[in-house]
C-alpha positions as CSV (number, residue, x, y, z in Angstrom):
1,X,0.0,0.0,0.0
2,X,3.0,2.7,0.9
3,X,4.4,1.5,-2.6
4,X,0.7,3.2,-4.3
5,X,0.9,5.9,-1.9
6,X,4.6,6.8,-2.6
7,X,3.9,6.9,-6.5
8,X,1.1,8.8,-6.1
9,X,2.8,11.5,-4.2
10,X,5.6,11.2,-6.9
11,X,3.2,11.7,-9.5
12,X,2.5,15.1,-8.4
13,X,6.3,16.1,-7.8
14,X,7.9,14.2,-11.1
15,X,5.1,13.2,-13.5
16,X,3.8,15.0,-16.4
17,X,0.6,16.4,-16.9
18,X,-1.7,14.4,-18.9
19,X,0.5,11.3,-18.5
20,X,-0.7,8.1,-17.1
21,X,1.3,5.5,-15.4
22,X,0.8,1.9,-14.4
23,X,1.3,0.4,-10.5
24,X,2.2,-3.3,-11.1
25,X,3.7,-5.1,-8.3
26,X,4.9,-8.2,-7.5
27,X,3.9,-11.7,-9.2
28,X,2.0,-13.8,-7.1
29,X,-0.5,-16.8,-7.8
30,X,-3.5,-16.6,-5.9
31,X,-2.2,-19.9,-3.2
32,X,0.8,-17.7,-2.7
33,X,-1.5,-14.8,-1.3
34,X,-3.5,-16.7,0.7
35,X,-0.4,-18.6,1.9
36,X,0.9,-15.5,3.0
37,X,-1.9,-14.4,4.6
38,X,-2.3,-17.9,6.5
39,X,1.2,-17.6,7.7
40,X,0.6,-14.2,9.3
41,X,-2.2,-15.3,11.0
42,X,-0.3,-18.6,12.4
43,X,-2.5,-20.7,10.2
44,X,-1.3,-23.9,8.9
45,X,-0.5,-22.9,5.0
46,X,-3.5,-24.3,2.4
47,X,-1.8,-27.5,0.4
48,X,-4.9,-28.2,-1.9
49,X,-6.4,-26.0,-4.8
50,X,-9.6,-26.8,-5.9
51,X,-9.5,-27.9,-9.6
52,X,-10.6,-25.2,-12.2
53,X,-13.6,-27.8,-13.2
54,X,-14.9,-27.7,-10.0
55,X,-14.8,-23.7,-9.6
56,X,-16.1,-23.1,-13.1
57,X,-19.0,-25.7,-12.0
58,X,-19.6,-23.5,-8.7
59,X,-19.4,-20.5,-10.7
60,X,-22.4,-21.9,-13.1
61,X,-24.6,-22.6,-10.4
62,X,-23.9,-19.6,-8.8
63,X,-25.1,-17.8,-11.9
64,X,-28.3,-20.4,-11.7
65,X,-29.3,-18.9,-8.2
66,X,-29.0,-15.3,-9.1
67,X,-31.3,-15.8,-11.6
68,X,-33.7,-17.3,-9.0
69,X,-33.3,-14.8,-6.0
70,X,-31.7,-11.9,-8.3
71,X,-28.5,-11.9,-6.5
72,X,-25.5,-10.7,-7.8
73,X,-23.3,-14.2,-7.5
74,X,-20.9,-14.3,-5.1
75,X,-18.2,-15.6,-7.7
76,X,-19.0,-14.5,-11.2
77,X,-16.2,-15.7,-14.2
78,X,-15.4,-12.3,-14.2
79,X,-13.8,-12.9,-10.7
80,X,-12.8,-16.2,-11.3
81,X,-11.0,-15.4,-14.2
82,X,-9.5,-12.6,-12.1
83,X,-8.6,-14.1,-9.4
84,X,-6.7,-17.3,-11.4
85,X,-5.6,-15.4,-14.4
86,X,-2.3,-14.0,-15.1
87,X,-2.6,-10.3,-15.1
88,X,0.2,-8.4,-15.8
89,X,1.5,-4.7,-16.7
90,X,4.4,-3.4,-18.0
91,X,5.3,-0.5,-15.2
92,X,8.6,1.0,-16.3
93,X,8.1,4.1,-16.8
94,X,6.9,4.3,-13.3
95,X,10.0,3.0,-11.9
96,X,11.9,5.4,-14.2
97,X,9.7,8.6,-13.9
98,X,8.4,8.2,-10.2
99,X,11.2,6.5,-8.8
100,X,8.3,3.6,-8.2
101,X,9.1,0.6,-6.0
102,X,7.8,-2.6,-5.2
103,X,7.6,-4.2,-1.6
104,X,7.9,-8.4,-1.3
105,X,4.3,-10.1,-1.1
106,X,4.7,-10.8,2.3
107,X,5.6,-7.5,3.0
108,X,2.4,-5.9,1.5
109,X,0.4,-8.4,3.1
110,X,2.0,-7.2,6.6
111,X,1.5,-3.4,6.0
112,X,-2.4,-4.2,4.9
113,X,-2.9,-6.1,7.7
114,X,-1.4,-4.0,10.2
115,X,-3.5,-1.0,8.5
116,X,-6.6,-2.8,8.9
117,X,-5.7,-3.4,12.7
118,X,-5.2,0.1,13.0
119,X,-8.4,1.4,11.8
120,X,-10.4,-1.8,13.9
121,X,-11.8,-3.2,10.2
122,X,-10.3,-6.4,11.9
C-alpha cells in the first residue's frame, strides 16, 4: 500500500501532466496470497487447490441462483477469471519517472494487515 501511496505523491512532484502511469507489483498466484496471509495469521498454509472444473462448476450454479433470487453471485467468471488469471502490466516508466518501488508479497500483506488493525476493520 505505501508503494501506491509513494507513487502517487511522486506523480504530483515528477510526473507530467496528462501522462498516465501503471502500478504493477509483484507476481503472485492466488495460493501464494493466501499462503501469506495464513502464515501471518499462524494458520497452517493451504496444500490443496480446488481444480478449475470444480470452480467453473460452482461459478455456473452460482449464476443459476442469481437468476432465482436476483442476487448478484458471489463468484462471477469475471472474478474467477481474475482471481486465477495471469494479469500483468508493463510498469517502467513508473520506476523510471516516479522513482516507483515494489515491496515483497509478504511484505504488502503485513503493512495491509497491520492498517486494517489500525483502523479496527479487523
Amino acid at each position: 500500500m505505501k508503494d501506491i501511496v509513494n507513487a502517487h505523491i511522486n506523480a504530483v512532484d515528477m510526473g507530467s501532466v496528462g501522462e498516465n502511469y501503471l502500478l504493477g507489483g509483484t507476481e503472485a498466484r492466488f495460493v501464494d496470497v493466501v499462503n501469506e496471509i495464513e502464515k501471518l495469521l499462524g494458520k497452517k498454509e493451504s496444500r490443496f487447490v480446488q481444480p478449475k472444473w470444480v470452480m467453473k462448476l460452482l461459478v455456473f450454479v452460482l449464476f443459476l441462483k442469481s437468476q432465482i433470487d436476483g442476487k448478484e453471485p458471489m463468484l462471477t467468471n469475471e472474478k474467477y477469471n481474475r482471481a486465477i488469471g495471469y494479469i500483468r502490466c508493463n510498469y517502467d516508466k513508473a520506476v523510471k519517472t516516479l522513482d516507483y518501488k515494489t515491496s515483497s508479497l509478504s511484505e504488502m500483506i503485513r503493512d495491509s494487515y497491520n492498517w486494517l488493525k489500525s483502523e479496527n476493520l479487523l
